[in-house]
Each structure stands twice: as structure tokens, then as C-alpha cells.
ZALO-694283 format. One record per residue (C-alpha): y negated, z, x negated. Coordinates in pm, whole numbers, padded with zeros to 5 digits, always signed. Last residue first. Layout:
BEGIN
YZX ...
This chain:
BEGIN
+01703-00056-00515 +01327-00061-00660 +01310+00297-00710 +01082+00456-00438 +01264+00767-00385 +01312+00843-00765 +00914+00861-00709 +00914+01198-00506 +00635+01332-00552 +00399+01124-00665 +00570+00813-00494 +00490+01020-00146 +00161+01143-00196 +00085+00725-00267 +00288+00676+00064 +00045+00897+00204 -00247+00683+00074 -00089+00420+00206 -00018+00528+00556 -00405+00693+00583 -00521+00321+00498 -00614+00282+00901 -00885+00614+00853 -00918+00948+00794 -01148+00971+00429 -01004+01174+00111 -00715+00952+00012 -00786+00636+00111 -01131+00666-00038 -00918+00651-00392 -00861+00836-00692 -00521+01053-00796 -00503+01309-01047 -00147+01436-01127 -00019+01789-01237 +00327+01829-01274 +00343+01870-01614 +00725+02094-01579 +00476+02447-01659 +00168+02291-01535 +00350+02274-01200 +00529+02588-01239 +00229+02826-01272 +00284+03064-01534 +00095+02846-01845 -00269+02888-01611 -00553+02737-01867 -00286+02439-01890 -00499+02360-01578 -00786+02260-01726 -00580+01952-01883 -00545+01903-02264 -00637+01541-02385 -00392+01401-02577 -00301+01111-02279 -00560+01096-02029 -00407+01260-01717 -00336+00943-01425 -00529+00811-01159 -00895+00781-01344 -01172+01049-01232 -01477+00963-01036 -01444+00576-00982 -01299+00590-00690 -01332+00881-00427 -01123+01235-00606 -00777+01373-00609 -00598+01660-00765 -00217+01730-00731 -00088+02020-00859 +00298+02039-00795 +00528+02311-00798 +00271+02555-00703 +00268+02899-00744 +00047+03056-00445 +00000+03402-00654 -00093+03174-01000 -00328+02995-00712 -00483+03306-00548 -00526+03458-00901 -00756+03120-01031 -00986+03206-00727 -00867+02996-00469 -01176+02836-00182 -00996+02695+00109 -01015+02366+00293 -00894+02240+00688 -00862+02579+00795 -00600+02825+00973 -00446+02916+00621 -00030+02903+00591 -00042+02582+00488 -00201+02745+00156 +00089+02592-00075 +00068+02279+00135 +00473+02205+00155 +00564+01856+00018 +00757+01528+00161 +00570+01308+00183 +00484+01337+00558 +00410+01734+00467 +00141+01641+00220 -00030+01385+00450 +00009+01619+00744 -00239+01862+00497 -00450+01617+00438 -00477+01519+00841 -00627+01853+00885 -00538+02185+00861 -00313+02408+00662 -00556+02448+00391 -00644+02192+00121 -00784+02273-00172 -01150+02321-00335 -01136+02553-00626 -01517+02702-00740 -01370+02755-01076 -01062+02618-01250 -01276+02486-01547 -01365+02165-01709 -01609+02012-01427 -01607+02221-01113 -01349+02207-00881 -01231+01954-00580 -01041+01817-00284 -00737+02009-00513 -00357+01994-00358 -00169+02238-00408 +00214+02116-00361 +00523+02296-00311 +00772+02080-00364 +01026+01946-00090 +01323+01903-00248 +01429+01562-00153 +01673+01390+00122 +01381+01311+00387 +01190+01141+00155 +01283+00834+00241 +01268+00895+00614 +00981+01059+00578 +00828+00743+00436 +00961+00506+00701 +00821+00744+00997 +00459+00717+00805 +00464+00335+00824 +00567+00328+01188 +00311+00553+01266 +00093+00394+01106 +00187+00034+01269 +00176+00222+01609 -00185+00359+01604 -00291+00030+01455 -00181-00154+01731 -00299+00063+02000 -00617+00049+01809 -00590-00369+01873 -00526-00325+02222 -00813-00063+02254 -01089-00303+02089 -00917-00634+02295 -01037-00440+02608 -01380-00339+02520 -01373-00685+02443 -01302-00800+02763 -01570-00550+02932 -01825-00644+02681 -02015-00543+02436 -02292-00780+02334 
């Protein structure tokens, strides 16, 4: 039963939460706060083996406050929605530094398999493919709002900017 009391104890402990990410996302800025910032596209999702049918993140949502908390600039910030749809001329045009694909767990391992060509080294001009900057990430915590949203920021973060994150 739901209670007054507990009701109560509910927004306390939100409160709580609230504070402890924003804490958490304050210290990451902070080290980042000294670094280029890249410019990052980052994919929600493509089809298999090809750069077609592009999903990246647009210059809303908490995805694209993810990038710029560690420390990148969303290529297509610039776009009033939360995902847009690139054709492979949109991204050469948006020229990332840094590609930076993610999927939920289990659906593509965190790092490029070693040997195996990516899709993107289909587009040689674009600067991320052109220093391999192009990283695949897995997790809920990165594609679902939520309590983890620090970590998976901080994961942005390390990808970016690992010298950052050097044990000292």
C-alpha cells in the first residue's frame, strides 16, 4: 500500500539521486573541461553491414547532453529532434571527428573486432575513420534515461577523452 510516508521517503530518495548525478556529471566536465572537444556522431542505429537507414542523435534529448557533458559537440546538434536519418552525404558533409555507435547488451561487442574492416571505412574522407575513431559501445545505460545516465556518460567521456582518466 502506498502511503503518505512513503510517498515521502520516494521524493527524498529522488532528491538524492537527482543530486548524486549531478554531482557525478559536474566531476566529468570538469575533467574534460581542458580537451578538444570532438565532434562526435553518434549512431542509435543502421542496418547490418552498410551505412544505410542511419539512426543518430539530433540536438535533443538527454543523448545529446550526454555528448556535450563529455566533452563532444553532436555533429547534428544543430537539428530540433531527438534522432535524425543521414544519408551517407549528410555525414561526409557533417565530418565527424569521432563515430561513436552504440547498441543494448549483447547486440554488438564494445570494441571493433580486430582484422575485420568496419562499414565505415566505406567513407575514407571523414576524419573519424580517417584517425580510427570509430568505437562501438553496448549497454542499456547508454540508450535508456535512467539513475546509470552518470556512468554511461562517463563511458562517452573515457572514449573521448581517455588521457583524462589516466590513473594519476
Amino acid at each position: 500500500r502506498d502511503s503518505v510516508a512513503s510517498r515521502g521517503l520516494g521524493d527524498v530518495y529522488k532528491r538524492q539521486v537527482a543530486k548524486e548525478i549531478e554531482v557525478a556529471l559536474h566531476s566529468i566536465r570538469t575533467r574534460v573541461s581542458n580537451y578538444h572537444k570532438p565532434r562526435i556522431l553518434l549512431v542509435l542505429g543502421r542496418e547490418p553491414d552498410t551505412i544505410r537507414n542511419v539512426y543518430a542523435s539530433g540536438g535533443v534529448g538527454f543523448l545529446n547532453d550526454m555528448i556535450v557533458a563529455a566533452g563532444g559537440i553532436n555533429v547534428f546538434a544543430h537539428v530540433e529532434s531527438e534522432a535524425v536519418r543521414p544519408n551517407a552525404e549528410g555525414i561526409l558533409a557533417a565530418s565527424p571527428d569521432v563515430i561513436i555507435e552504440i547498441r543494448a547488451e549483447g547486440l554488438l561487442p564494445d570494441k571493433k573486432t580486430p582484422g575485420i574492416p568496419s562499414v565505415w571505412d566505406a567513407l575514407p574522407a571523414i576524419p573519424a575513420v580517417q584517425k580510427d575513431r570509430v568505437y562501438f559501445l553496448a549497454g542499456s545505460d547508454l540508450i535508456v534515461p535512467g539513475p546509470r545516465v552518470a556512468k554511461a556518460t562517463e563511458r562517452f567521456a573515457k572514449t573521448l577523452h581517455p588521457v583524462a582518466f589516466k590513473s594519476r
